[in-house]
C-alpha positions in Angstrom: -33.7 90.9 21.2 -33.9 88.3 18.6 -32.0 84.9 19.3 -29.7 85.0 16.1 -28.2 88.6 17.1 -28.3 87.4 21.0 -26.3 84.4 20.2 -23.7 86.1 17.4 -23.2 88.6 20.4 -22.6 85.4 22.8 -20.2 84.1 20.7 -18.1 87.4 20.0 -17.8 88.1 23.1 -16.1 84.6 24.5 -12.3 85.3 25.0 -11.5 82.1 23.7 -12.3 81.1 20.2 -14.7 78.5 20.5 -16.9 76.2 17.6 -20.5 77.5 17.6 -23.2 77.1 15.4 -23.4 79.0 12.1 -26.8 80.2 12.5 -26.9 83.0 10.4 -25.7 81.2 7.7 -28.1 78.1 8.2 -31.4 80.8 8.7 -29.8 81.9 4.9 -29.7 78.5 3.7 -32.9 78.0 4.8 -34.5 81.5 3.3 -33.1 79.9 0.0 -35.9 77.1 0.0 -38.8 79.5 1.6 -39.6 81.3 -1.8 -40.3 78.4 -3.8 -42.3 76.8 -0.9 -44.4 80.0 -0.3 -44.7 80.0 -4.1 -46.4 76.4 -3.6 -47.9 76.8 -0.4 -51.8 76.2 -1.5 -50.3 72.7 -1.9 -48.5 72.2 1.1 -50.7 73.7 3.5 -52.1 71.4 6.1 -49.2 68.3 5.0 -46.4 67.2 6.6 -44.0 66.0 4.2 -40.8 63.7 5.0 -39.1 64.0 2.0 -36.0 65.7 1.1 -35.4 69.0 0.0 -32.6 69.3 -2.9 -32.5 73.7 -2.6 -30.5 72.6 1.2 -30.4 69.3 2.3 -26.9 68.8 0.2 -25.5 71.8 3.0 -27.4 72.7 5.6 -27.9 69.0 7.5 -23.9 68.1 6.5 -22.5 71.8 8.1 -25.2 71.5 10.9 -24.2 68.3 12.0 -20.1 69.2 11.8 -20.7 71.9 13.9 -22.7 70.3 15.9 -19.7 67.4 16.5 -17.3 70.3 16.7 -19.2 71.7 19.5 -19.6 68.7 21.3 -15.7 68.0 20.9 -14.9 71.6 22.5 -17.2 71.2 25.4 -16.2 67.8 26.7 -12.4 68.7 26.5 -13.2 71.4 28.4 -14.8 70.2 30.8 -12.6 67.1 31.5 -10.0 69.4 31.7 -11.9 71.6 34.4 -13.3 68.8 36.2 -9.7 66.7 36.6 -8.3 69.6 38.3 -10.9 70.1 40.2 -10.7 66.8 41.8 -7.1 66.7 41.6 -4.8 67.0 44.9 -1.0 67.7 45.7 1.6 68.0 43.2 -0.9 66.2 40.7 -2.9 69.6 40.6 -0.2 71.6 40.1 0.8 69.9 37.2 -2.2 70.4 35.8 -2.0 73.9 36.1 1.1 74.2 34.9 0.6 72.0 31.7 -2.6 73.4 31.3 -1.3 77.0 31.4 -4.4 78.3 33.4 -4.1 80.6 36.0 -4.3 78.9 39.4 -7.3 81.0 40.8 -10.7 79.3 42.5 -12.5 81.9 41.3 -11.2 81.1 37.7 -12.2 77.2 37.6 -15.5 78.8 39.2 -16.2 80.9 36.2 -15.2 78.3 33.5 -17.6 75.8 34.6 -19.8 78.7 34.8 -19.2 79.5 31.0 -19.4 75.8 30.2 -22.9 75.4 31.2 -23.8 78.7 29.6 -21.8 77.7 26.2 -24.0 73.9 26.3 -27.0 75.8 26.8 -27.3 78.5 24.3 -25.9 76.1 21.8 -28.3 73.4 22.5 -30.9 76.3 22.2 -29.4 77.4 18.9 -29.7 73.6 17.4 -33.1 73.2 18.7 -34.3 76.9 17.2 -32.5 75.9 13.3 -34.4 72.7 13.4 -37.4 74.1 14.4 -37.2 76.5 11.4 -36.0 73.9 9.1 -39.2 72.1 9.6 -41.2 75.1 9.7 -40.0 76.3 6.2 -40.4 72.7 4.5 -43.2 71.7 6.6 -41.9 68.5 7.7 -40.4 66.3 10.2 -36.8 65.6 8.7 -35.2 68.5 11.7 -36.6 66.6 14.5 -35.6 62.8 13.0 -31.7 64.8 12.1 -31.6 65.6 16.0 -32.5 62.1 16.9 -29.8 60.9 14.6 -27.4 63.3 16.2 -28.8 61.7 19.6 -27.8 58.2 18.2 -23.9 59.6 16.9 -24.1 60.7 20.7 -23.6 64.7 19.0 -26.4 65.9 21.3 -24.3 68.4 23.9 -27.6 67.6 26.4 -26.7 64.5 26.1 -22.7 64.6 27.8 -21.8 63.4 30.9 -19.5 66.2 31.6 -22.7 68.4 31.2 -24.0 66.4 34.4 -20.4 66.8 35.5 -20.7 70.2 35.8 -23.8 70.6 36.9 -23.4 68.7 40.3 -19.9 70.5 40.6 -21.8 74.1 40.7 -24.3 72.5 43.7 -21.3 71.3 45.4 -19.2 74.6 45.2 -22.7 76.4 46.2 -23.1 74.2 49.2 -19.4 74.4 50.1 -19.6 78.1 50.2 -22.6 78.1 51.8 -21.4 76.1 55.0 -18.3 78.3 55.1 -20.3 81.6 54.7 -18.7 82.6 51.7 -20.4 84.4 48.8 -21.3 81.7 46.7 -20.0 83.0 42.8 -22.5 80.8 41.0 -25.7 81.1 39.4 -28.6 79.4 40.8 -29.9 77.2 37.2 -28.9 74.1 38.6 -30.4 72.1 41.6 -30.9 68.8 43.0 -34.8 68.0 43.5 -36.4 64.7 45.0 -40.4 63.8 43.6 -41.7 61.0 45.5 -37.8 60.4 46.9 -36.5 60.1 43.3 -33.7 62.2 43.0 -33.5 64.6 39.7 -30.6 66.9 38.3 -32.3 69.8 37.0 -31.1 72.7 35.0 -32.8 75.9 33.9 -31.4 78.7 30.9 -32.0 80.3 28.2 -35.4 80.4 26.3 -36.7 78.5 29.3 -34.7 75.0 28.0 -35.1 72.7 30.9 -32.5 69.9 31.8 -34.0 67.2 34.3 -32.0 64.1 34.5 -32.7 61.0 35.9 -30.9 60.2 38.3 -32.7 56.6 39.4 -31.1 53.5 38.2 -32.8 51.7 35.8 -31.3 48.6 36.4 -31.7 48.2 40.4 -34.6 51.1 40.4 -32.5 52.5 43.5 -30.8 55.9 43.4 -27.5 55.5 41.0 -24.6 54.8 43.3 -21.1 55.4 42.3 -22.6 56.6 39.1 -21.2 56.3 35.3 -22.2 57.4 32.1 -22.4 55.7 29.0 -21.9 56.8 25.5 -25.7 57.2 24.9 -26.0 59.5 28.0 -27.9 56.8 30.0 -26.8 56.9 33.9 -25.8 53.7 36.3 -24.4 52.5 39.1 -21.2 51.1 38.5 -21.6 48.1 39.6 -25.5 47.4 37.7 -23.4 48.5 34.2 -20.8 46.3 34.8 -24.0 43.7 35.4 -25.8 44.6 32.4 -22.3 44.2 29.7 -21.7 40.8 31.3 -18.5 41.8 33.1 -17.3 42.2 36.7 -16.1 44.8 38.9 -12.6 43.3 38.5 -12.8 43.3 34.5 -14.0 46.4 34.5 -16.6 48.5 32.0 -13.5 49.1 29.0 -13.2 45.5 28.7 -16.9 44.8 27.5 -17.9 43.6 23.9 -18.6 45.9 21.7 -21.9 43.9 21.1 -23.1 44.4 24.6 -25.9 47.2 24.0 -27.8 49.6 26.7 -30.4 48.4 28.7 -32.5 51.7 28.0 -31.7 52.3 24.5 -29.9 49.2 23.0 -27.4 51.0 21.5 -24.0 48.8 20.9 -20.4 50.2 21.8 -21.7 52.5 24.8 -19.8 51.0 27.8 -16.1 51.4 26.2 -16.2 55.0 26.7 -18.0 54.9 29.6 -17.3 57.8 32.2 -17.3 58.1 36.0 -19.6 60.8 37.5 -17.0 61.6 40.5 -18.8 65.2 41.1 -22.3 63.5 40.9 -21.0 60.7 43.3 -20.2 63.2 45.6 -23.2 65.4 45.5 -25.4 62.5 46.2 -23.2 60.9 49.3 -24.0 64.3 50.4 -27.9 64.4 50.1 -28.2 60.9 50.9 -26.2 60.1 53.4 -27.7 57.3 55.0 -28.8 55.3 51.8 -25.6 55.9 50.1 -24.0 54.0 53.9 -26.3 51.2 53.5 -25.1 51.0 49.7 -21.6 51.2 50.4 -21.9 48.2 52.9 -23.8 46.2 50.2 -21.4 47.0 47.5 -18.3 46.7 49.6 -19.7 42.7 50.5 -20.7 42.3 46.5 -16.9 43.6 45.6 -15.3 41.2 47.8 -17.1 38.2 46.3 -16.5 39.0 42.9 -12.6 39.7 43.3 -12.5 36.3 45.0 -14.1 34.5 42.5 -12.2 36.6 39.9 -8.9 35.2 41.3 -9.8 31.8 42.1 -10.6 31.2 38.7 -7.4 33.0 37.7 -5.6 30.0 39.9 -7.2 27.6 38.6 -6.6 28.4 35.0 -3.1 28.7 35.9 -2.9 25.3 37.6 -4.4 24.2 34.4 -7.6 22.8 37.1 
């Protein structure tokens, strides 16, 4: 079966009405521009041109890249949602459920994160497929530099932190279920792997699209301990971001100038939104029990110092020292 009709049938068949790609439409966009190119294509063969096309540029990067945002938009609410009441306890949870209107069934939250990880997939698929033909047809590079912008805009679904969110919350469930002997209801795509005792997140769907991410500090080269995502998609330790935008643990990543850029990527205004990778955290104090011990000790010493400092010089400012 060909991708377009196996992804329209994908996203008929979700109960929810959810933002997807328009690929049909884009492919006929696209078909638009592929006569006058064939017509021409003694002198395009062999070339790689960079410049734009007027026949489609004016629509298809402009709708590709709202759905694209739309896509993204759906996804992360979602998954927020999911994960929250996943880690959620007490009369907090219920709440949840209740404002949420979601039925409260284990096996439900099970099968949305499920569908969450399928829905990132496919559609990641789908952009990479439409780019791929956009630069087959015009035979050029502007479809891979427009997914690099969308990389920058942070409108790459890969590129979520909820999408690692989810990913380490199916290996927890899977190993929960395991050690209770219960049938484990998830599929088997995503897995934690160590090469040469670096740790990896891996994932593995459709049209054999491979997600591996890092999951090594860059900063302190050490597995990422209480781990948090910024904007850009680039994972820390908490306490190495908080480093790297000038700020302490007390301050706190919000609280960082907008100035302050990634140490991988140098992209500005990435800590503000940064987000905590509670599920991740927990998968890895799981598989690493006695580094993450000799990490908590560490951090729990480095914590203390900075809140005393952090308050001292509170007093002192207040004492006008």
């Amino acid at each position: 079966m060909k991708f377009c009709k196996k992804y329209q049938e994908y996203m008929q068949g979700q109960e929810k009405k959810t933002p997807g790609v328009g690929f049909k439409k884009l492919k006929k966009i696209l078909k638009k521009c592929r006569s006058s190119f064939q017509s021409n294509e003694h002198l395009h063969e062999g070339l790689l041109h960079l410049q734009s096309c007027p026949v489609c540029d004016g629509t298809f990067f402009p709708s590709l890249l709202k759905e694209m945002s739309d896509v993204v938009s759906c996804f992360n609410e979602r998954a927020q949602k999911l994960l929250e009441l996943h880690l959620a306890s007490g009369f907090t949870k219920y709440f949840i459920w209740f404002k949420a209107k979601l039925q409260g069934s284990h096996v439900a939250l099970v099968q949305e994160g499920k569908d969450l990880v399928n829905y990132a997939m496919i559609n990641a698929t789908a952009i990479r497929k439409i780019l791929k033909k956009y630069d087959k047809v015009h035979y050029s590079k502007q479809g891979q530099a427009f997914r690099s912008q969308a990389q920058s805009k942070h409108m790459e679904i890969l590129q979520s932190p909820w999408l690692c969110e989810l990913m380490a919350f199916h290996i927890n469930l899977r190993e929960t279920n395991a050690k209770s002997e219960k049938s484990p209801a998830l599929f088997e795509g995503c897995y934690l792997t160590f090469n040469d005792g670096k740790p990896f997140l891996s994932c593995e769907l459709f049209d054999s699209i491979k997600l591996d991410i890092d999951l090594t500090c860059a900063i302190c080269l050490d597995t990422v301990f209480d781990p948090v995502s910024l904007t850009c998609g680039h994972i820390f330790c908490y306490i190495c971001a908080c480093s790297a935008a000038s700020m302490t643990i007390v301050d706190g990543l919000k609280a960082a100038n907008p100035k302050e850029r990634c140490p991988l990527c140098r992209q500005a205004r990435v800590y503000e939104g940064a987000v905590h990778l509670n599920e991740l955290g927990i998968l890895l104090r799981r598989s690493c029990r006695e580094y993450w011990e000799q990490r908590l000790e560490t951090e729990r010493v480095e914590r203390v110092r900075q809140a005393k400092e952090h308050w001292e010089s509170q007093c002192r400012a207040f004492l006008g020292a």
